[in-house]
Structures are given as C-alpha cells and as structure tokens.
N, C-alpha and C positions, 0 to 999 in steps of 0.2 A: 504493500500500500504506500511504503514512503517513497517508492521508485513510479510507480502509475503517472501522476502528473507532472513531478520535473524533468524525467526523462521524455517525456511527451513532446513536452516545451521547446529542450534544448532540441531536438531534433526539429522540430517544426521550424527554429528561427534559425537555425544553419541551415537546410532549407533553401529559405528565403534569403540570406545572406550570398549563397553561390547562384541567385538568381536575381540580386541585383535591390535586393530591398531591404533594410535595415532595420528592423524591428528594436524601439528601445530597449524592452523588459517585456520577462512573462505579462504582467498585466496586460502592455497593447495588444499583444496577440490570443488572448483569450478574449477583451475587448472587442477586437476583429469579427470573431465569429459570431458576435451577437448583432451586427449591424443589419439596421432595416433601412435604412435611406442613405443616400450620398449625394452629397452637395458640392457644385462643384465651379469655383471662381472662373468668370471667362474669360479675360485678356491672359494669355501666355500659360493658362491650364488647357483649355478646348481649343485657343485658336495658338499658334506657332510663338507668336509675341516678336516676329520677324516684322515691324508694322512700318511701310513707309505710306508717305503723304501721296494721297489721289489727288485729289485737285485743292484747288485754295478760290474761294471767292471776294474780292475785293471793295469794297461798296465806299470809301473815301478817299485815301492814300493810293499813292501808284502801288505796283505790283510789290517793286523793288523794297520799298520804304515799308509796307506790309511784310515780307514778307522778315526784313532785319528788328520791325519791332516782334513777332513771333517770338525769331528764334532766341534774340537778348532774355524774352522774359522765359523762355523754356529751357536755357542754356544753364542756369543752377540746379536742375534736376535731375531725378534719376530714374522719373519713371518711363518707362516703353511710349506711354506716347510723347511723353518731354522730349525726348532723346530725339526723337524722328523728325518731330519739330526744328530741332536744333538743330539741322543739318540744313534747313532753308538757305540760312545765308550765314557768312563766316564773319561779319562787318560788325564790330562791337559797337555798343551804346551804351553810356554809360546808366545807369539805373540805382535810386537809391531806394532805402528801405524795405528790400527784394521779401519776399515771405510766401511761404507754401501754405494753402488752405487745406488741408488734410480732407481727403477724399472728394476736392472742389476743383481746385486749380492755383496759378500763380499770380500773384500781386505785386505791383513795383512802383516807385516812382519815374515819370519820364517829364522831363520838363516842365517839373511842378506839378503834372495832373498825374493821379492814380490810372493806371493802363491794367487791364486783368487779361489774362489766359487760361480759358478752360471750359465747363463744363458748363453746357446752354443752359441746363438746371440753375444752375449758382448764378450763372449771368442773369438772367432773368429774379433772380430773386436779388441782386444788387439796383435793379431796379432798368437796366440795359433793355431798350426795343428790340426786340430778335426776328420783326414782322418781313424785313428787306428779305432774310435767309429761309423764307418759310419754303422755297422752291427748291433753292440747294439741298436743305435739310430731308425733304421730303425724296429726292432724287438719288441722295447717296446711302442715306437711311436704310432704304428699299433692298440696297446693296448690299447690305452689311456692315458700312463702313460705320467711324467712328467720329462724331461730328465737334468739334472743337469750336472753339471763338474767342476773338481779341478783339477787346472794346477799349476804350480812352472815356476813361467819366460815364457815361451813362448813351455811350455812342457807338456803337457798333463799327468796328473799323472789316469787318470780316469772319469768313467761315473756313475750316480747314476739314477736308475727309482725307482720316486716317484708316488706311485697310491693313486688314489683319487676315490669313486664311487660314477655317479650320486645322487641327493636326491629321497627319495621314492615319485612319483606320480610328478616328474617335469618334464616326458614327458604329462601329464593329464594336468598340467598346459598351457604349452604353444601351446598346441592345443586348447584348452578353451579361450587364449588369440588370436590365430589365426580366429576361429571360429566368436569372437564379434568384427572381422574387424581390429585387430591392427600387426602393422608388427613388429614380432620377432627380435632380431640381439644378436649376441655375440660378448663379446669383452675381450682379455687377453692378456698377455704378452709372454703367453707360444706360443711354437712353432706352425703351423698351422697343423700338422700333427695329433697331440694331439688333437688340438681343434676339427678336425674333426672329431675324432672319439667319442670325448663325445658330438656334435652336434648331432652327428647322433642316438648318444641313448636318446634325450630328442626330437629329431623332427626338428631343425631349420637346414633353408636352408642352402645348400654349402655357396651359395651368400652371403648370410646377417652375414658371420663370419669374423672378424675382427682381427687376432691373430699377433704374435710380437709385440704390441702396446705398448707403456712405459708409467705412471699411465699421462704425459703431453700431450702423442698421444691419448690418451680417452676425453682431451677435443675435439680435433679437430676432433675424428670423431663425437662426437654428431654436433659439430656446422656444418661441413658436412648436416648434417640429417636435421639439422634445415634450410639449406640453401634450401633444396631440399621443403620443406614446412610439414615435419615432425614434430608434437608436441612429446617430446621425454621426456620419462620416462628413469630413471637408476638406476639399483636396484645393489648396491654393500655394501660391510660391512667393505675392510681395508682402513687403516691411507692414504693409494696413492689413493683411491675413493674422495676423501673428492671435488678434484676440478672438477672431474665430478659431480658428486653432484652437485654443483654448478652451474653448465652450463647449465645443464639440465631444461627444464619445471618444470619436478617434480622427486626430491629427494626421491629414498625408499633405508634407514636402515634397513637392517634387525638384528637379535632378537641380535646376538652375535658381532653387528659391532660395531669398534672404537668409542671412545668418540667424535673424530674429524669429522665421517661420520656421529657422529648422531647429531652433532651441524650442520651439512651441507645438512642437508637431512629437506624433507617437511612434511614424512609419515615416521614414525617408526614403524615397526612390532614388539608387543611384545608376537610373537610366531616364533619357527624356519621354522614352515609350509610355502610354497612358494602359497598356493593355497587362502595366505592372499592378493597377488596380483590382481589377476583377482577380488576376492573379494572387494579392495578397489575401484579398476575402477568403478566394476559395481556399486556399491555403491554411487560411485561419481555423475554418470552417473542419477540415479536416483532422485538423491538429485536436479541435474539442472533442471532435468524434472520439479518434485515437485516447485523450485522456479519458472517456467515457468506456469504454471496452479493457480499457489495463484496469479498469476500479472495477468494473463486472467481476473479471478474471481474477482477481486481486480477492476482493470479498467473496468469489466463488469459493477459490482453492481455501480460503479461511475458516468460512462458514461450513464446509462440506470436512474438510480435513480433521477440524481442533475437536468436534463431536467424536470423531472415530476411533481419531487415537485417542482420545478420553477415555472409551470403553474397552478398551483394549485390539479394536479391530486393523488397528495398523502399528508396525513396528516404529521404535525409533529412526532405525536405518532407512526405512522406505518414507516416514512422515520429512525426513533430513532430504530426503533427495524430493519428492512433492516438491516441497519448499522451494530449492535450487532452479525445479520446473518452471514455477510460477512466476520466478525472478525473469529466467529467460524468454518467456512466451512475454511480459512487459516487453522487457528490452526489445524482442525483437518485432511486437509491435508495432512499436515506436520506429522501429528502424526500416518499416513500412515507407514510413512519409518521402522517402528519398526519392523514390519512385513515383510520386505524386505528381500527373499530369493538369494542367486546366483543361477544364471541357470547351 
C-alpha cells in the first residue's frame, strides 16, 4: 500500500518528462486527471503570436508621421502586438511620462498633449470618437485581425490590423479535447469580433468565448466556471496570465511563456506543440487509473492474505513471498505507463 500511489506518480511524471512536459509535483498530476474544462488564452496560445501589421488606417497625420507616432509609443513594450507595432518606423520621438495600462494599452506625452495606443475598448472609454474607423474595424475584424488605435486627446489619429494565424493542428486539438468529455472556452482581451473569427477556425463554441476580458477579468471568469462545478485548466504564456494561472485547478505554461507564468503555472510545456495538452490530461488521467488498481491489488493481497494466515491456512514462507508478489505486480503496474499512447 505504501508503494501503490508514489510509484504510480513517479512513473507517470517521467513519462511526461521524456515527452516534453514538466509536471511540478504529485499534486498537479493527480490535479490533471480531475479536469472538466480548459480555458484557453488566444494571442500566442491558439494563434502562432508571429503577429505583423495588415494594414494601418490614417484619418489626420500623413502616413509617415502616423505611423513614427505608433511605433515611439509601442517601442517600450513587450507585448506581441507592441513589438509589431514597433517595427512601423525606426524614427525616435521623444515622449515623456510613457506608462503601460495593464490589459488596455500605452500612454505618453507628445508635445504637451496625452497621445494613447491601444485597445478600441479603452479608447473609447477615454472618451476618443472611434465612429471615422467603424468601416476598417468592421472589414478586418471579419478577418480575424486585431484592431489597435492611436488617438492625440480625444482625436482619433488612426487604426492599425494586426494579424495573427491560428497554430498548425489547434483545430485537431480541441476536438481531441472535446471528444475525451472536457468543455473548451476562450478567453482574450481583444474585441469579440476577432475572437470569433479565430474560434471559428480552431472549432470552439460561439458560447464558450469570453472576449474584452482585462488579464483581472480572467480570474473571475475561471472562478465563474468553478462556481458552476467546473475543474478548470488554463493554458496561457504572458506576464497578465500569471493570476489566472493561479486561480485555476491546473496551471499550463507553454514552451515561450513569461518567467512569471511559469513560476504560476502547474504543467510547463517544453515544446511549442499545443497537442502536448490533450497529451498531459490523458496522461494524467491514466496515471489515476494506475494509482487506482495498485490500491485494489494492494488491499486485495491484504484483505484476502492476513485472514489466512491468521488461521493457519498459509505458511510463513508462502505469506513472505505473496507479499514480494504484491510489491511486484504495483511496481510493474506502474511500469505500465511507459507505454502509454494518446488516443
């Protein structure tokens, strides 16, 4: 019985170890196999996080002068769409009082007036007209892209679509995860327009997408999920992941995520494949079985044995080797899982 479940374990997360996925401790992987939903961040989880600029719309400033105030105020950042941004134009500006709006966008000073970079959401509630872009918005939206904006005061200086493309085979995945009983969900901060359109190329329901969310509204939808009696997995990679991560059942890092998400997370991927998810479930899943059948066998040989030779119906020497049996038939159990394919 003292062998049943840690030898289970250790085999289960070596395993996973020569297959690319790093299981903290017993806990996550017992954790694992109890999962009913997986949630799953979209920029650089579902889609590549390879993102350049599709087009830029203009509506005051020449192209040129647009496209150097972008990149100045996206040039202190580090997120996937800052970066892409910043490649617009290499021409400095100088900018004071520069500051990140956590899960909104960037704020700067430019010649005395406040200039912002971000998310049509936040601009709009700075108080910015966003009625000039309703045509852009709606046109690349459709696409999938990712619609950005940089206003001056409360002026609209323009629109920027940032494209992103799903990962290869992360519609195979989440039908894989659909198929072994666990309910799909997205969650982003991008507009829902967008989201629906890259839902729709990896398979998850209208229903189960979650978009506008800010990285503090991703705790509250998992707890939502949880409330509902959802064991909830959440697989994301940036620095705003880290406190879902936390909230979650079980924590997945994947291969290129933050230092912070991977100190927050249960399960690290150390491959960028997403088809390492279904893999660790199933994994997990099997692992419990495994501890489940060494306690049967375990409590068998016990219950069935320590009566017998009680009564004198078995010798020392044969209840000594029983014993030895029982140890082995665990062990080799357990040494089952090596062999353990995903379906």
């Amino acid at each position: 019985m003292g062998l049943a479940t840690p030898i289970a374990i250790m085999a289960g997360t070596n395993v996973a170890a020569r297959r690319g996925i790093l299981i903290r401790d017993g806990s996550a992987l017992e954790k694992s196999g109890t999962i009913t939903a997986v949630l799953f961040d979209k920029t650089g989880t579902l889609t590549q996080g390879k993102i350049s600029v599709a087009q830029t719309a203009v509506f005051t400033e020449s192209k040129e002068e647009f496209h150097r105030i972008a990149a100045a105020l996206a040039r202190g950042s580090n997120h996937p769409l800052s970066r892409a941004v910043a490649m617009l134009s290499s021409d400095p500006l100088e900018l004071q009082s520069w500051k990140e709006i956590r899960g909104a966008g960037l704020q700067a000073e430019l010649g005395g007036t406040i200039h912002r970079f971000g998310s049509l959401k936040w601009l709009d509630e700075t108080g910015v007209d966003l009625t000039r872009g309703r045509d852009f918005f709606e046109h690349w939206s459709s696409e999938g892209a990712t619609i950005t904006a940089v206003a001056r005061g409360h002026e609209l200086l323009g629109l920027i679509a940032l494209k992103d493309q799903s990962k290869p085979r992360a519609a195979e995945v989440i039908e894989n995860l659909k198929r072994s009983g666990k309910h799909v969900y997205m969650v982003t901060g991008d507009n829902r327009k967008t989201a629906l359109a890259i839902a729709a190329q990896v398979g998850i329901p209208e229903a189960n997408i979650y978009a506008e969310v800010r990285p503090e509204g991703k705790v509250q939808v998992i707890k939502n999920l949880q409330s509902r009696g959802e064991r909830v997995a959440f697989a994301g990679d940036g620095i705003n992941d880290a406190p879902a991560l936390e909230q979650s059942d079980l924590g997945i890092a994947l291969m290129n995520a933050s230092d912070v998400a991977r100190e927050s997370a249960d399960i690290i991927l150390l491959k960028a494949d997403l088809e390492a998810i279904p893999e660790a479930l199933g994994l997990a899943q099997a692992t419990l079985r495994t501890i489940k059948q060494n306690l049967f066998w375990a409590f068998f040989y016990n219950a069935a044995g320590v009566p017998l030779a009680a009564v004198g119906f078995l010798s020392p020497v044969f209840s000594a080797l029983a014993m030895g049996m029982s140890d082995l038939i665990v062990i080799g159990n357990a040494l089952r899982l090596r062999f353990w394919k995903s379906k």
